[in-house]
N, C-alpha and C positions, 0 to 999 in steps of 0.2 A: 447313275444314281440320280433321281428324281426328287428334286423341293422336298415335294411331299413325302419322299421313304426318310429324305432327313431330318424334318423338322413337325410335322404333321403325326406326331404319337401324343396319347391322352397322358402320359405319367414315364416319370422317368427314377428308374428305381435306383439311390444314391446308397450306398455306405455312410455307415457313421455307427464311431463305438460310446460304451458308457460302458459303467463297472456294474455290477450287481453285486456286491459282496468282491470274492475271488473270482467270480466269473466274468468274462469280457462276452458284453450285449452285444448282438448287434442287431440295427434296426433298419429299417427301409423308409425311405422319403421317398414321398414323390410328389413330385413337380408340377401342378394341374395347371393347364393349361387355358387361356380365354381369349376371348377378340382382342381383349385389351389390353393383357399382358399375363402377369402369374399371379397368381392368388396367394398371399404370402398370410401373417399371422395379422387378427387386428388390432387396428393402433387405439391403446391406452387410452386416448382423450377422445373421446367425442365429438367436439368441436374441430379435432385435428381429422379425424374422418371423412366429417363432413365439408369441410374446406376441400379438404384434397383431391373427393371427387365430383364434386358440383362447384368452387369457386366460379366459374364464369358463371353461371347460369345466379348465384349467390349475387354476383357484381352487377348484373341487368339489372334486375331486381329495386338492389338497392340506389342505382341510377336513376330510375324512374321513381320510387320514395323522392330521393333527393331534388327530381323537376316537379313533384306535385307540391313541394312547397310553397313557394310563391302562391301557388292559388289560394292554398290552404288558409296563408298569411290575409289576401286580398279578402276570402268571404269572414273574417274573423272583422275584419276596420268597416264592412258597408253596415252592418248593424248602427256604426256610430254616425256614419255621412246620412244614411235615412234620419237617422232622430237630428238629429244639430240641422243638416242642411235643408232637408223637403221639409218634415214635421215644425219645429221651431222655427225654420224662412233666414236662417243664415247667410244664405243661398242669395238671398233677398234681401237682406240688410238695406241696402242704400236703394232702395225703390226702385230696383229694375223690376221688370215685367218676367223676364226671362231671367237662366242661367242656365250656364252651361255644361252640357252632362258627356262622359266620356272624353273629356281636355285632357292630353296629354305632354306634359312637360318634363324635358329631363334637366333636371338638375346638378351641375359639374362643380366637385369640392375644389374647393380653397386652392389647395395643390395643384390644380388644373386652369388655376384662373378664375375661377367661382365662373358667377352667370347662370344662364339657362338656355335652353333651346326648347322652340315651341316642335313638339312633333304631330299635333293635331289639334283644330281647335275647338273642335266635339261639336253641339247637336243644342242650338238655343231651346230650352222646354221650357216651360210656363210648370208655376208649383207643383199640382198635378200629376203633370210632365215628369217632374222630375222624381216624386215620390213613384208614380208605377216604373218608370226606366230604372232607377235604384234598385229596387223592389225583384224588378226582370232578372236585373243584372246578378243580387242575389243569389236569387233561383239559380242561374247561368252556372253559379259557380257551385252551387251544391251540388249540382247534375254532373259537374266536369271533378268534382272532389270522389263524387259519388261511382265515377268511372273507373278514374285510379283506384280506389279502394277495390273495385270489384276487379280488375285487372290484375292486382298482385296478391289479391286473395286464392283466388284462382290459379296466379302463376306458383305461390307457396306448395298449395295443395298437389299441384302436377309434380313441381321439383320434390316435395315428402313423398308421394308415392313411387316417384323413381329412385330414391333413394333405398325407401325398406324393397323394394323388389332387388335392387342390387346387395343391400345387407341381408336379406334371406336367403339369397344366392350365395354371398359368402361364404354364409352359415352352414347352410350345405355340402357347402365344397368341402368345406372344413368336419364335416361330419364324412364325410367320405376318406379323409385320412385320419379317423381315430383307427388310433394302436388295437391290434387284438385286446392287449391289458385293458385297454380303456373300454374300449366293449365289452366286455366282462363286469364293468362296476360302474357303469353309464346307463342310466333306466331312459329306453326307447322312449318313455309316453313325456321323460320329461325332458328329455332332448325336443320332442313334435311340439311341446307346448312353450319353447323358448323360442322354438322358430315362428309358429303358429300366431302365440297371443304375445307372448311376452314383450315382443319386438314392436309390438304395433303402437304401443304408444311413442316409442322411438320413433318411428315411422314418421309419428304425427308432430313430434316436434321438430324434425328435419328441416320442414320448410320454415319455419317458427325459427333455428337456430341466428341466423344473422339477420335477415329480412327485419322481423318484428322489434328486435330490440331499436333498429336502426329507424323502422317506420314510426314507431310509439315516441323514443329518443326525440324525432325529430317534430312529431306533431308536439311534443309535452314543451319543450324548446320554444317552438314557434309561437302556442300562448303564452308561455310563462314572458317572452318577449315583447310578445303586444302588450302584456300588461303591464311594463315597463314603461315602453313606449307613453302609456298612457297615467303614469302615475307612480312615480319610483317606492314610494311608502308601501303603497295597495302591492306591488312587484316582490317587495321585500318578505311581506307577509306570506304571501305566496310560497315565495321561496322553500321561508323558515321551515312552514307546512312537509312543502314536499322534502324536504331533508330528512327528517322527522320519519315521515312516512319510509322514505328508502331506505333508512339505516336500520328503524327499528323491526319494521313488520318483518324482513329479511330473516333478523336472528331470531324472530321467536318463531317464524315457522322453519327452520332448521331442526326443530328439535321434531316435527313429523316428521322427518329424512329416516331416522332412528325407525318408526313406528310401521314406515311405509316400507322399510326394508324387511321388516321382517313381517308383515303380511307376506309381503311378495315369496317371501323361503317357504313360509307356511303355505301357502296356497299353491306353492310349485310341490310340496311335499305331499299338499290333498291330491294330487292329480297323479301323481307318481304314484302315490296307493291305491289309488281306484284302478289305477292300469293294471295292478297285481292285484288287484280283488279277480276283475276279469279276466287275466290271465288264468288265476286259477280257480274260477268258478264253480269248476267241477268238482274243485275238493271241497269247496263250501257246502255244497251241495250234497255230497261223503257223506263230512264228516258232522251236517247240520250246526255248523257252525254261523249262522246266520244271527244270532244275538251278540256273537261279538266281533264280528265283523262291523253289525250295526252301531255296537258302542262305540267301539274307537275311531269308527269317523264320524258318529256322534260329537265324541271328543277333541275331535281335531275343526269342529266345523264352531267348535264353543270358543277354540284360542282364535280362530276369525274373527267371531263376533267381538269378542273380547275386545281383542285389537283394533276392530272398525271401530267401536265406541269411543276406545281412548283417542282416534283419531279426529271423528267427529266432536269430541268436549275440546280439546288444540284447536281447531281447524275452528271452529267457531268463534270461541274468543279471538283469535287474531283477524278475524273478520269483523268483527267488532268495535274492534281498537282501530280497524281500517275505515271502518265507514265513519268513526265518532273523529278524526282526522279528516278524513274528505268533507264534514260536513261544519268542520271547525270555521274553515278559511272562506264560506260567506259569510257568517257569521260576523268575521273583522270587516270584512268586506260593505254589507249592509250599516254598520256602525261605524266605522271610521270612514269609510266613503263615503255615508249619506254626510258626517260631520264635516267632510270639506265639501261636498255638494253643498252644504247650507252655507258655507263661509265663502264661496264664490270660491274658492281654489280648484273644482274642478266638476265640468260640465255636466248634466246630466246625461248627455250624448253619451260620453267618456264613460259614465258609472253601467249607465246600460253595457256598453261596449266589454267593460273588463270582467264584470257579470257574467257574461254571453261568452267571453271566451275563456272563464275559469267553469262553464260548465265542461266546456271543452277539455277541460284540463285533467278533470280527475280517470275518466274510463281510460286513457293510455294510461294513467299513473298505476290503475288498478290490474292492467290487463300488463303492466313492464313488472311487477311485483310478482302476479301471477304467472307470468312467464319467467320469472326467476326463480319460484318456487319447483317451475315444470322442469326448469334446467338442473337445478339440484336433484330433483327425481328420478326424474330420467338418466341423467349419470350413473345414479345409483345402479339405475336398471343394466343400465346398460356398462358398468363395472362386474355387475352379477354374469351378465354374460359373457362376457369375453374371460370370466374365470370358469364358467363348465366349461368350453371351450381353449381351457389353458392350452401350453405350448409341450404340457410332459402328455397333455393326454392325444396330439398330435405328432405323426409322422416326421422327423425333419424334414424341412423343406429349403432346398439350395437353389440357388443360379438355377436354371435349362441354358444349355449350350445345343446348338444345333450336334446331333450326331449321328453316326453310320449305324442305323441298326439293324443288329446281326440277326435275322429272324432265319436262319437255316435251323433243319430241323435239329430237334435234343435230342444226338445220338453220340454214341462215343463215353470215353470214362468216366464213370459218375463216382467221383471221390471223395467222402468223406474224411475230415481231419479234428482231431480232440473237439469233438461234440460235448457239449457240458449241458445239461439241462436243469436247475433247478425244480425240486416240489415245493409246493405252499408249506410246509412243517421244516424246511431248510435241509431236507437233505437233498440228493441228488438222482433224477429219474436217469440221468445216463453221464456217465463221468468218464471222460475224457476217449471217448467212444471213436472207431472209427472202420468205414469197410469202404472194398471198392467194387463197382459191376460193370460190367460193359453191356451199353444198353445197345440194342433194343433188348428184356427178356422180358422174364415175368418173376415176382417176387415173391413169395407169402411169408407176412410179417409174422410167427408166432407171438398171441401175447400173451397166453398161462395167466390169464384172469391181470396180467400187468396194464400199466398207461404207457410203458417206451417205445411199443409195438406203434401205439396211435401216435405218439407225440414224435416217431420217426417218420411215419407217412405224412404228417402235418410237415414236415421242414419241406421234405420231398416236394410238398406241393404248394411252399414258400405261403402256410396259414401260422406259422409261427414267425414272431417277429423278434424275441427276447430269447436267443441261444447263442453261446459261444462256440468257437469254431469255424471251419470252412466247408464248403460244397463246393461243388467245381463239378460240370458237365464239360469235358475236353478243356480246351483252354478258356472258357465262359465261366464267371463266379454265380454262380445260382443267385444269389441275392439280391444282387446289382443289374440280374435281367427286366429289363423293362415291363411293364403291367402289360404292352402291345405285345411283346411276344412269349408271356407265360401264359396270359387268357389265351391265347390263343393255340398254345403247345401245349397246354398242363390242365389236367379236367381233375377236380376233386368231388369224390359221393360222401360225403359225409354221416355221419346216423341221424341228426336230423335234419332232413331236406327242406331247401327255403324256397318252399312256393309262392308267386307272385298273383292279387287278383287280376283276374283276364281268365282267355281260355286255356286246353291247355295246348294249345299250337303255339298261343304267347310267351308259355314256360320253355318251352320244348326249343323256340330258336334264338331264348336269348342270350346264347355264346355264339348267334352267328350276325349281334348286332353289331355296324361297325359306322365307323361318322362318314356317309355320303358326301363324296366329290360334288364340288358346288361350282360351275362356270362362275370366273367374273364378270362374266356379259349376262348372267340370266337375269330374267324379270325379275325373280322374287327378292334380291338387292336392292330393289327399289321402295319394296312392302314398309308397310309404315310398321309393321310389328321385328321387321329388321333396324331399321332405325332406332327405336324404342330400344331393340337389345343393346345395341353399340352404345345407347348413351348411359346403360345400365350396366356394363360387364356382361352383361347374359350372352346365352350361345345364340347365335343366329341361324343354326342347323333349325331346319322344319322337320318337326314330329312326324309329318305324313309324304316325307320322302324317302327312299331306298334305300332303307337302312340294315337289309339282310344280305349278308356276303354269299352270294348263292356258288360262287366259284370257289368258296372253302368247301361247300359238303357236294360238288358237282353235279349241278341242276343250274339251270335255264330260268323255270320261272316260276311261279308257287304254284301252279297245279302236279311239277314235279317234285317239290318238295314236299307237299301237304301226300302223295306216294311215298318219300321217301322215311319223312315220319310215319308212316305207316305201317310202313315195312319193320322199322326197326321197333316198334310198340310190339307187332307179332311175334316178331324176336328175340325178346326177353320176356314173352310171355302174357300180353297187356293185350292181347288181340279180339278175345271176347269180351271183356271192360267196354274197350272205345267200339267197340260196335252195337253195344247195349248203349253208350250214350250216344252213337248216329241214331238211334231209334228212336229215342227219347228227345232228339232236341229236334229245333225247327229248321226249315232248307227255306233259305233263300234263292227265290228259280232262275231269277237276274244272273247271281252268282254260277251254278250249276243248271244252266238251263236243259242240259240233255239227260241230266238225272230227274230234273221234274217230267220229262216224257218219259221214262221208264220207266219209273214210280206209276207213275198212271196205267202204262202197262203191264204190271207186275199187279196192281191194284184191278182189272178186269182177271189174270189170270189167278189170282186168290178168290175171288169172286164163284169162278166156275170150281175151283179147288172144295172151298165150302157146299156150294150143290151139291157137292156126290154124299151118297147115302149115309156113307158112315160120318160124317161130319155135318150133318145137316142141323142146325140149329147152333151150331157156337158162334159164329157172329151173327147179329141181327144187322145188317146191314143200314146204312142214311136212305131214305126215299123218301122225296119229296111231297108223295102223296099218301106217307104211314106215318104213324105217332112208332116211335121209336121206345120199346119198354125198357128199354138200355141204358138209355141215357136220362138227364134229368128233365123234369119242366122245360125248365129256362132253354137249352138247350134244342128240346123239342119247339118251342117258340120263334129264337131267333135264326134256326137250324144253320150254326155256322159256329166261330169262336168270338168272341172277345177280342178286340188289340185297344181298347182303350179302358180306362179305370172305373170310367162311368158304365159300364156293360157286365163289371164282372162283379161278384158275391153279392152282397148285402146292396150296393153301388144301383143294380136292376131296377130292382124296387121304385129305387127314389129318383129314376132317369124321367123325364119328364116325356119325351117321345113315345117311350118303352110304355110307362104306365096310359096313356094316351091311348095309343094303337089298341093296346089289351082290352080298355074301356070302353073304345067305339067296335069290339070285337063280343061285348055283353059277357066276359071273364074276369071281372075283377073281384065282383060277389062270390063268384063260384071261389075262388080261389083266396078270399080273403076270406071265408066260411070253413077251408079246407085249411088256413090258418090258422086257422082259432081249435078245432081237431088236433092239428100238430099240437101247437100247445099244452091243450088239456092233458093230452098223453103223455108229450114229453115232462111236463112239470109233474105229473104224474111217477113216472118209471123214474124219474132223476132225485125224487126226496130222499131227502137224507145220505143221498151217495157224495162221496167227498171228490174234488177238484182232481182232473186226473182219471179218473175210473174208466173203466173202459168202456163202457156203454155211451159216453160222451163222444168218443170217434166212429162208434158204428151207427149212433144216431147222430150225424154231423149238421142238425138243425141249429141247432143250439148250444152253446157252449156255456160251462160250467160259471162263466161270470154274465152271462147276460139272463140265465134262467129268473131272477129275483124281477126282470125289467119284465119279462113276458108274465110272469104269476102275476104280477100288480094289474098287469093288462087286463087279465082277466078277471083278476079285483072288480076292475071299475066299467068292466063290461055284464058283470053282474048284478053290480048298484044300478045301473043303468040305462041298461040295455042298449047303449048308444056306444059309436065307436069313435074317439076323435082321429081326424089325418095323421095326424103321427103314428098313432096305436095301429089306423090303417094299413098303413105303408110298412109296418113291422113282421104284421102278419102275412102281409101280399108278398115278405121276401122270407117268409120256412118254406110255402109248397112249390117255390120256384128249383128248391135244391131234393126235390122227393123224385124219388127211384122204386116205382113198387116192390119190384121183386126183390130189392135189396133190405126195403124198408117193412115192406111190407103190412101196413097199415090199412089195408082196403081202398084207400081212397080215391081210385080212379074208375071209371067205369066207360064202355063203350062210348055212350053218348060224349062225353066229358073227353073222351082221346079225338073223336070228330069234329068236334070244335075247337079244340087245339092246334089239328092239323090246317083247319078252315084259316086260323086269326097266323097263321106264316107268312100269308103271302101279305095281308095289313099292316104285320109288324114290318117285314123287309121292305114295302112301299115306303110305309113313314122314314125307317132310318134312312134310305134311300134320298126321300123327297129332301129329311134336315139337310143334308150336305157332310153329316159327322160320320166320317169313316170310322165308328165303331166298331164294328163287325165283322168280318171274312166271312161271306156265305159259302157253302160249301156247293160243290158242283162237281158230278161225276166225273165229268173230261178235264179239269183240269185239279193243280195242284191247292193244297190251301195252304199257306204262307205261315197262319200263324196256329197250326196247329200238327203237334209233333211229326217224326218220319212216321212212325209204328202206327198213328190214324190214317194218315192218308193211303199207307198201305192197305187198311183195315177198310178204311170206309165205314165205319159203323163201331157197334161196340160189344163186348165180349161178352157172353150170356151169362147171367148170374144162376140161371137152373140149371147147364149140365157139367155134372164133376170133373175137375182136370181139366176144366175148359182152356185157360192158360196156357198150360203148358201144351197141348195140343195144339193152341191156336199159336204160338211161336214157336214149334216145330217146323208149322206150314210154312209161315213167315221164313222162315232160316232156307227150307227147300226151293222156296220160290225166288229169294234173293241169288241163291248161288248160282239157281237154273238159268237166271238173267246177266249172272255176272254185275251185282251190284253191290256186293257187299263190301269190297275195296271202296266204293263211294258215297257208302253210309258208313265208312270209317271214317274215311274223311272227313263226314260231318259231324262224327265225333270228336274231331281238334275243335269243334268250336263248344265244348261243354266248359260249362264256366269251374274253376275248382275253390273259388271262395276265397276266405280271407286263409292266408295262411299254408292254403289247400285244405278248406276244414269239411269242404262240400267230398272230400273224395276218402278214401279208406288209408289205413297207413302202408298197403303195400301198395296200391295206386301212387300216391306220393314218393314213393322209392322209387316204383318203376320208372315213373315221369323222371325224377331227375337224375337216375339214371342215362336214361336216352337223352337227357339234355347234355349228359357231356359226352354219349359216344357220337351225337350227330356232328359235334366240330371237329370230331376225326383228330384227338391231340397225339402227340407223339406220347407222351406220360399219361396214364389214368392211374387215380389212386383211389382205392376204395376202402374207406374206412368207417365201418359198420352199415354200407351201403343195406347189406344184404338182412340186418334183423329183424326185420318185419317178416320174414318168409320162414316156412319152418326149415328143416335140414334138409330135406331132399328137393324140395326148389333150390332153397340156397346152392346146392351142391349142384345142380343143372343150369343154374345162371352162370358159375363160375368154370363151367366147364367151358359155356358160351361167349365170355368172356377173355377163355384164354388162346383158346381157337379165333376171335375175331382180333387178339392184339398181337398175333403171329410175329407180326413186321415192328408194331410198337411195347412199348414199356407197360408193363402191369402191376403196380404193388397193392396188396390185399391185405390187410389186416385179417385176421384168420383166429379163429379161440384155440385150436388144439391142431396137432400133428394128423388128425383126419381127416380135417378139412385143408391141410394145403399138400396134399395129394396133387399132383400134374402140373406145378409150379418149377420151374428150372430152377428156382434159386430158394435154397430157406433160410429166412433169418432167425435168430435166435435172441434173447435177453436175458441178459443175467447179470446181478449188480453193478449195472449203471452200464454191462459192455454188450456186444456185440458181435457176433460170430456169424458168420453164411458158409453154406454147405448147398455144393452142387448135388442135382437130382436126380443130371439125365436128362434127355431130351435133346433134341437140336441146340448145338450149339450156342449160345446168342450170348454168353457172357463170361468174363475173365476173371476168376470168383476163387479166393485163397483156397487153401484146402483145410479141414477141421484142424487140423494140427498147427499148422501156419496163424491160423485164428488170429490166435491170441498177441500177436506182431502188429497187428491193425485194429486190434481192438481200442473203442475210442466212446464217446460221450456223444449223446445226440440231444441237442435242444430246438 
């Protein structure tokens, strides 16, 4: 047994009870794991947070405040040695020529024997002399003040950002063990937006937490002391001021705490309803329920306002009451200073001096006030959060001890014992239930329009957390198996399937993600984004290393997996799907370099296919030396695709290259004249049709909101007969998207296709000459990158005059693939069709089938399917499950199933009936140890 089989698991699944009423919970904790140790609940205080995991980095910090002192001190006194010694000749008293600058003398108390010692006897200057060296010296220290400050402003903002990168991590982690219950009554958009925004001011006060009160503390100190130094009266007043100011501003901006808190609920609850506006947009959409939709976040944007108001009429007066405070204490200052400056008790040096450094004095006092105010806030905030986040709506979480984990396969007795399951109305979905099977077999759950059927496959495949009772596979407690070895032995299809954005290759392997083995000697330990993790809790596993367990679904390398998904797509049925999206999406030839030569091969032998008689005219083929009536303008122009933003739609037009080539090509006229035609027509055909219509998609010049922008055009093209550049470039981009034969408008003619043809090779010189790889030009002998499988096959485009052309023309395409033996690797390149948010790009039996074959490719010893199959009607359904029970021969199958017709060919049937439990053998091979109907009722039991 290896380190790593001991200690090296993501979660470790703990027991622990609670009561629900008469029912005993039991729940699942688990253990997550990090560089830095376990991720446990977060702590209460803030302050206690942030000590615990940056104190050193908190302690530098505040060391270097505390050595900029002294400077701080030195440039606050030369204001007074320039005025008294250079300026007034202090310096000079007794009619020396010189004095001396930078003399250094230490001074030893009383205690030590008094005296002095000379440690340098500085730099004889002449008045002059002494006024620029002061002066220098000055400067010297504002630039050395001015370092500090930028040094630990900087150091703040690095140590805040590692901070909220480790509390969003947390946060995560911590979202990763809510309870099923909690995920039930937890809205996802305002979970995203506590981690998201909420945090961020936290973030920002991180560095802010000890640093600044210590930096501000100490400069407010520092003058408030020189002005001691210099005038105990002047010092006192001072004082009064600042007491004044810290007692009182404090508790009247307390009462924003109040105001701020409850924006913040309101503003987390705007967002939470927009997520469900979105969520169900469709129904909005139904049920034309758009006016109150619109109200009530209307209403909810008025208690904002509301709120921000009352925040800003607080928030100002006590800025008021701040500044009329800060601006008190010159005030005694000028007046009772200038009155001992008149009565000779204290220098005018002195009064400058205490002046100069009580300007000093107020922006820490303002910016320690505000940062008390940010502390109160921020607590607030960050109280809010660690309460969505509470401790009932996470997982327990205990000790990890290193341990032996048992991952041999889940076979052997699977035993149920008083299953108890409560319903939300308090009665009971399975009361005191219990059965037993010997796996491997196959299951079918009946549920008679019931929930026991689902809510027993759910235990089965440990998606329940809150049931009383036991499981037991052999001598293993089902509950207490670790997250390492259920994801890995236990596949659940649920009824609705959670597809991930990416492709769907990304969907399809991610039960066979697992955390890459990482040498202690490799380079990337050194990576400064590994460092960065460790000093943050973050994983230091790299996104872009091997993270697919290719030896669980046994395969080599990903060209035999991306087979092996393939295979299993066709066999459940998905075989034609992913090979309509290899057609449709693009190959990269890097990737598949011997697929880009056969494609090109397959693409001459379609070529000759269309020559023959009966097919002569459904694709017009690309040629370099024909105007193409297939495709559009633009495309006849730049004869290639697009791969940048500025080359495609509307984007053309206004390309500065693009429009260039065209104009030294003598086509802009023509074509801004054939815009101005679109136009008339389209503004024409589209009056008075409403938004939507369908004449809007078959004339795709124009769409229903920009129509108003082109009628004005022509507005002011006929006051004027003049066209301005803008209006130009509007119309130069309708006939770039014209298709005669689709559009059919007249507006092309012989002449006009030959100058089109002629300005190709001017336009591909120019993009050419820019250096902007806009374009993909197209080229018979080789592949085009950015433009689908099903073109490059085609070379050209499908003829809009002869009928059935389509489907004729992807007849041939299917004859010509198979003839090559290619369509296994334009499957392939349908794992890389992207399926959206959600899977929203793909159908709802697409999305079954996908996550279907996402849990039979990790090969579990358990599959459990519940309402995998309702997206298909009954006789799919009833051939998938036939396929399904044939491929789980060796392993465990349970099926949730509506009626006694469909678990036809199941070994085992289950049964429900108020709150219990009965299985009845089928027949079949052997495979499990199952009462007899009579017997039942001896094990009949509860399942939660």
């Amino acid at each position: 047994m290896t380190l790593r089989q001991l200690v090296s698991i993501p979660s470790l699944a703990i027991a622990s009870r609670s009561n629900y009423g008469d029912v005993t919970i039991r729940k699942e904790a688990f253990v997550h794991g990090s560089e830095n140790g376990i991720v446990a609940l977060m702590e209460k205080s803030l302050f206690r947070y942030i000590w615990t995991h940056s104190k050193r980095d908190q302690m530098i910090v505040c060391a270097v405040v505390l050595a900029s002192q002294p400077f701080y001190f030195l440039s606050l006194d030369l204001p007074r040695q320039i005025v008294n010694q250079a300026i007034q000749g202090e310096a000079f008293r007794d009619g020396n020529a010189t004095a001396p600058f930078l003399k250094m003398t230490l001074h030893w108390p009383e205690w030590l024997g008094g005296g002095s010692t000379l440690l340098f006897d500085g730099f004889q200057l002449s008045r002059v002399g002494l006024l620029l060296g002061l002066s220098c010296l000055f400067l010297f220290f504002v630039i050395v003040n001015g370092a500090f400050k930028y040094w630990i402003n900087v150091a703040k903002g690095v140590l805040g950002e590692r901070m909220l990168r480790r509390l969003r991590f947390d946060l995560f982690t911590m979202v990763l063990r809510f309870t099923p219950d909690a995920l039930r009554t937890v809205k996802s958009s305002e979970t995203a937006t506590i981690i998201k925004d909420e945090v961020e001011p936290i973030g920002g006060f991180i560095g802010d937490a000890f640093i600044t009160p210590v930096f501000l503390s100490m400069q407010a100190l520092t003058a408030l002391f020189f002005i001691m130094v210099q005038n105990v009266s002047l010092g006192l007043m001072a004082l009064a001021v600042v007491a004044i100011q810290l007692v009182v501003i404090p508790r009247l901006r307390r009462e924003l705490l109040v105001l701020g808190r409850e924006r913040q609920l309101a503003s987390r609850e705007l967002a939470g309803r927009i997520g469900e506006v979105l969520d169900g947009i469709e129904v909005v959409h139904v049920h034309n329920a758009y006016d109150w939709e619109r109200a009530e976040i209307g209403n909810r944007l008025f208690t904002l306002y509301d709120l921000r108001v009352k925040i800003y009429n607080r928030k100002f007066v006590v800025k008021f009451l701040n500044n009329f405070l800060s601006q008190l204490t010159p005030f005694f200052f000028y007046a009772v200073g200038g009155y001992f400056a008149l009565r000779g008790t204290l220098d005018i040096g002195q009064l400058v001096a205490v002046i100069a450094a009580y300007r000093e004095l107020p922006p820490p006092l303002k910016e320690l006030i505000d940062w008390d105010q940010q502390r109160l806030d921020v607590q607030v905030k960050y109280d809010q959060v660690t309460q969505h986040f509470a401790e009932e709506r996470l997982a327990p979480l205990l000790e990890a001890k290193p341990v032996i984990v048992d991952d041999t396969p889940l076979t052997g007795l699977l035993e149920a014992e008083s299953l108890r399951v409560p319903d939300p109305h308090g009665g009971m979905v399975l009361d005191g239930a219990a059965f037993r099977l010997e796996l491997p077999t196959s299951v079918a759950l009946i549920s008679n329009g019931g929930t026991a059927a689902s809510v027993t496959a759910q235990i089965v495949a440990r998606r329940v957390s809150g049931f009383g009772g036991q499981v037991h596979i052999g001598h293993r407690d089902l509950t207490q198996l670790p997250t390492s070895v259920t994801g890995h032995r236990i596949a659940y299809a649920g009824l609705d399937p959670i597809l991930f954005p990416g492709s769907i290759r990304d969907n399809l392997v991610y039960g066979l993600r697992r955390k890459p083995e990482v040498g202690a000697e490799d380079a990337r330990w050194k990576d400064r984004r590994i460092a960065e993790a460790l000093r943050t809790g973050n994983p230091v596993d790299d996104i872009a290393g091997p993270w697919i367990d290719y030896d669980q679904i046994g395969v080599s390398d990903e060209d035999d997996l991306d087979r092996v998904l393939v295979e299993w797509l066709n066999r459940i049925g998905m075989g034609t799907e992913i090979y309509l999206f290899g057609l449709a999406e693009q190959m990269d030839p890097e990737r598949y370099p011997h697929v880009a030569e056969r494609i090109v091969e397959a693409r001459r032998r379609l070529r000759e296919t269309f020559q023959a008689d009966d097919m002569r005219g459904l694709v017009v083929p690309f040629d370099a030396n024909r105007y193409n009536d297939q495709a559009t303008i633009a495309e006849n122009l730049l004869f290639g695709v697009p791969v940048s933003e500025d080359f495609m739609g509307r984007n053309l037009a206004l390309n500065k290259d693009f429009s260039g080539a065209i104009d030294r090509a003598g086509l802009t006229d023509d074509l801004v004249t054939m815009g101005i035609q679109i136009a008339e027509t389209m503004t024409e055909i589209f009056e008075g049709l409403p938004p939507g219509h369908s004449l809007f998609e078959q004339f795709s010049f124009i769409g229903a909101d920009e129509l108003h922008d082109f009628e004005a055009i022509l507005r002011r093209r006929r006051r004027t007969d003049v066209l301005g550049k803008d209006d130009r470039v509007k119309l130069l981009s309708l006939p770039l998207d014209y298709i005669e034969p689709r559009h059919r408008l007249g507006l092309l003619d012989d002449g006009l296709r030959l100058r089109l043809v002629r300005a190709r090779a001017l336009v591909r010189e120019t993009l050419e000459r820019s250096g902007m790889r806009g374009v993909e030009f197209y080229d018979p002998d080789r592949i085009c990158a950015a433009a689908p499988v099903r073109d490059n096959l085609l070379f050209g485009r499908v003829s809009y005059r002869v009928a059935a052309a389509r489907h004729r023309v992807a007849a041939a395409v299917s004859s010509v693939v198979a003839e090559l033996g290619l369509r296994e690797d334009i499957e392939r390149i349908g794992l890389d069709h992207e399926v959206g948010t959600a899977g929203r790009l793909l159908t709802a039996q697409e999305r079954a089938s996908i996550n279907l074959v996402r849990c039979l490719v990790k090969k579990p010893d358990i599959l459990v399917v519940d309402g995998a199959l309702a997206p298909f009607d009954e006789s799919r359904a009833r051939q998938m499950t036939d396929l399904l029970i044939d491929l789980f021969e060796k392993q465990s199958l349970f099926m949730v199933v509506p009626n006694d017709r469909q678990a036809q060919g199941f070994q085992i049937q289950m049964r429900f009936r108020d709150g219990q439990i009965t299985t009845e053998k089928t027949g079949g091979p052997a495979r499990g140890d199952n009462p007899k109907p009579e017997t039942a009722s001896r094990i009949a039991g509860e399942v939660v």
